[in-house]
N, C-alpha and C positions, 0 to 999 in steps of 0.2 A: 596395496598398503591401506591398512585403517587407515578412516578420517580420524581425526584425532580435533576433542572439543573441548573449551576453555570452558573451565566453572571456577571461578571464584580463585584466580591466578596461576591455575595449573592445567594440564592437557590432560587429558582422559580420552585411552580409546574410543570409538563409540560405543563399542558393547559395554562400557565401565563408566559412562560418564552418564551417573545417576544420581539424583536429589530427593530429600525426603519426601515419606509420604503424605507426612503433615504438614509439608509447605503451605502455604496460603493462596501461591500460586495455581496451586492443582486444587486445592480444595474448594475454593472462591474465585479461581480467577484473577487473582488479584496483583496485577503484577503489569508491565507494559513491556512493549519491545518495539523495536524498527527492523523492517525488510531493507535491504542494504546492497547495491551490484559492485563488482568490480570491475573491470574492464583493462585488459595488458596488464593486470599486476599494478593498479591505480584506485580505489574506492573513489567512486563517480559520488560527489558532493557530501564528502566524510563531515564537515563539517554541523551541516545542518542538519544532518541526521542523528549526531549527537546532540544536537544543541536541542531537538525535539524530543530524541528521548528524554531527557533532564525536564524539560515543558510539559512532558506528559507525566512522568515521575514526582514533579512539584506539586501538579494540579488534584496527584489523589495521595499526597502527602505521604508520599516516599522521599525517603534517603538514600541515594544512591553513595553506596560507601569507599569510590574511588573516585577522583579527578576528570573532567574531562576530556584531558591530556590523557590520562591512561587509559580511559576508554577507549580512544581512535589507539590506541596501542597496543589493546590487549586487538582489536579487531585488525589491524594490519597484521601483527605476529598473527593470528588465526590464520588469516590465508598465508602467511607466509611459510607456519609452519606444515602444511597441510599442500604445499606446492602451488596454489591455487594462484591460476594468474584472469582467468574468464569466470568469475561464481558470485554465488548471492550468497548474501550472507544476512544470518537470524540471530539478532541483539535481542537477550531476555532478561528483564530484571524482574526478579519474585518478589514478596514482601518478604519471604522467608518462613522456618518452618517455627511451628508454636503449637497451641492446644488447639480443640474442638472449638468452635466458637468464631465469630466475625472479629471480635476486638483484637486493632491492628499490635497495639500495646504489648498483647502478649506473645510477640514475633517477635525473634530474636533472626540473626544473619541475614540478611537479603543476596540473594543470590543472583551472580552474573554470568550468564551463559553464553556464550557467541558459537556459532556452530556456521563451518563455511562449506558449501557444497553446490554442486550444479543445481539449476531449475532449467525445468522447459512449461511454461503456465503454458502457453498455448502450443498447438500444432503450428509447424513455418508456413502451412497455404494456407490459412486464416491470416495472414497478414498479407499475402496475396490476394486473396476473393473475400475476405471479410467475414466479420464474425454476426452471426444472430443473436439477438437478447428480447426479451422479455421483462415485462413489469412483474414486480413480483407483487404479493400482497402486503407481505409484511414489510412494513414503516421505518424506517431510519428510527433509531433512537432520539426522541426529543432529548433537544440541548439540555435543558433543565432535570434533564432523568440521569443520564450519562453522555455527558458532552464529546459528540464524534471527534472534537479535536484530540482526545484523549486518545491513542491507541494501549488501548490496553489487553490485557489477555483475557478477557470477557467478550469473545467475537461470535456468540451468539444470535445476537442479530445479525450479522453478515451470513452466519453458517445456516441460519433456518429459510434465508431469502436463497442461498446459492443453492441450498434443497429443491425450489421451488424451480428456481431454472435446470439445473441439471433433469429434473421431472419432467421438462418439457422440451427435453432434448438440448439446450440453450446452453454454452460454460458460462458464462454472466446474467444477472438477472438487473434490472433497473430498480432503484429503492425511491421511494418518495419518503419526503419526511411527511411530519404532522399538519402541514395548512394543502396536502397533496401536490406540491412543487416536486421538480425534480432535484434531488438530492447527488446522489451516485450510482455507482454500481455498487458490488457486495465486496470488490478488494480493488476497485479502480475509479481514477475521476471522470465524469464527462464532459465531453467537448461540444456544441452543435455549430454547424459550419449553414449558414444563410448568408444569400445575398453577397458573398466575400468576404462578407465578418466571420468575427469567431469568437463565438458565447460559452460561456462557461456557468456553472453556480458559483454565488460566493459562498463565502464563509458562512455568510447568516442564513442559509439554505440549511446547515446543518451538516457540513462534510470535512473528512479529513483533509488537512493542507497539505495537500502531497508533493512532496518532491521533485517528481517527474510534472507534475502537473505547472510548476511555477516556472521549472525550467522548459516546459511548451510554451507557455503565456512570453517569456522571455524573447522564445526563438521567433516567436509569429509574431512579434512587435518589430525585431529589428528586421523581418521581412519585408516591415511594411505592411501588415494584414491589421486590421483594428478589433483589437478585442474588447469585449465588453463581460464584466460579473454581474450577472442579473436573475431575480428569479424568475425561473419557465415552468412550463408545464408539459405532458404527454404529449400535446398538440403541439409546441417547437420542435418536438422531434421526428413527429409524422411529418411534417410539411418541410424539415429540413432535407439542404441540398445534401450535405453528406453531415456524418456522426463519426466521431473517435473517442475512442477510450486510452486512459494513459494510466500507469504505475509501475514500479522500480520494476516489479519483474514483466509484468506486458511491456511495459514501453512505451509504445505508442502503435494501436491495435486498432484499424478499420471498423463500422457496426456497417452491414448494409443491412439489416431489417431491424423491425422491433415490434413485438405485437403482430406479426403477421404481416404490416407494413412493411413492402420497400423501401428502403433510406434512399432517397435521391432517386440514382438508375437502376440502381440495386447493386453498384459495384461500388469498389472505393474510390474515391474521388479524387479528385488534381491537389487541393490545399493539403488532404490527410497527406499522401503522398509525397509533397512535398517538406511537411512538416516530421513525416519521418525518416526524410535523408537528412534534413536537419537535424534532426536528434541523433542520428549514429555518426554523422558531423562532430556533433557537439560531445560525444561520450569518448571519441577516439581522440579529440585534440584534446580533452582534461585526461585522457591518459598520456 
């Protein structure tokens, strides 16, 4: 059976569900969306992933032309009409299509996409024996230039950094923002595990507020693990006991090296471990 994908209140094959050329979306970039899982037939944290779209949406002065009620609506019918009870699912919103030229003005429809389909981002023995990463060169976007709180469809800088890692064999690469702190990775948050603690970057590091991410911080607070938001650098994470990686489609993803560094023993550690029984814990009882 076609997938079958929502644009703009109606289902379209996938080979039929196509949008202008002159969207603004395609042309510019210019548009936002959210990565989205489900789990038994349940959207794991519907809520606040709409509530980010519309945050992301506001912040580069879009209008999103339905309800937030119909959004979690059109994206539950998506999986529902597409069978889908295990899948990720891709919220797009365009500015829409209009003339040659940057001014948003003269965009007319903004266009709503949701598209439900399996992901596999990584191989299943990488969450076994852990994954390698690498620092990339290229820099997080200063907040001031385009603010990483924004996901928007201008992922260029994530895509030129994941160049860099794929180039070195690596599926994640490490981004620093502008003061050389650790930022994130190129579609996922980082963790550093020291001493028992469990560090993270904040906000002011320059990173997406990820989903997955706040519901780790959640799950290793009522463990009893003491987490801290702080800024680090390349050296918290050489000398770190173990390293995790989290986002809607990883999850929650072991690093045992970086830079050529062993993380810890070079395997994944008891806390990640633990924190990822916890999260499939935690995904199977909000379904």
């Amino acid at each position: 059976m076609s997938l079958k994908i929502y644009i703009g209140g109606k289902y379209y094959d996938k080979a039929d569900a196509k949008i202008s050329v002159y969207d603004h979306g395609l042309l510019y970039g210019d548009g936002v969306f959210e990565g989205i899982r489900a789990y038994s037939g349940r959207v794991f944290r519907l809520q606040q992933h709409v509530d980010r779209l519309y945050e992301s949406a506001r912040s580069i002065h879009l209008e999103i032309p339905i309800s937030r009620e119909e959004m979690a609506k059109a994206i539950t019918g998506t999986l529902a009409v597409n069978n889908l009870v295990d899948a990720y699912v891709r919220v797009v919103v365009t500015r829409g299509a209009g003339s040659l030229g940057l001014d948003p003005r003269k965009t007319t429809d903004p266009q709503i996409i949701v598209i439900a389909d399996a992901i596999s981002l990584y191989p299943a023995e990488l969450y076994e024996h852990g994954l390698k990463i690498i620092t990339a060169g290229t820099q997080r976007n200063h907040p001031a230039a385009l603010n990483p709180r924004i996901k928007s469809l201008n992922y260029l800088n994530n895509i030129l950094a994941k160049i860099e890692g794929t180039n070195a064999g690596c599926l994640e690469a490490l981004m620093l923002n502008h003061k050389g702190e650790i930022a994130e990775c190129t579609g996922d948050n980082i963790f550093v595990i020291r001493k028992g603690e469990v560090h993270t970057p904040g906000v002011d590091a320059g990173i997406l507020e990820g989903i997955t991410r706040d519901a780790v911080i959640e799950l290793a607070r009522e463990a009893g693990y003491k987490v801290v938001e702080r800024s680090m650098d390349r050296h918290d994470v050489y000398i770190a006991d173990e390293v995790f990686l989290t986002g809607t489609a990883a999850e929650v993803i072991p690093v045992v090296e970086c830079d050529g560094r062993p993380i810890g023993t070079g395997k994944p550690g008891p806390i990640t471990k633990d924190l990822l029984k916890r999260f499939h814990t935690l995904v199977r009882e909000a379904s």
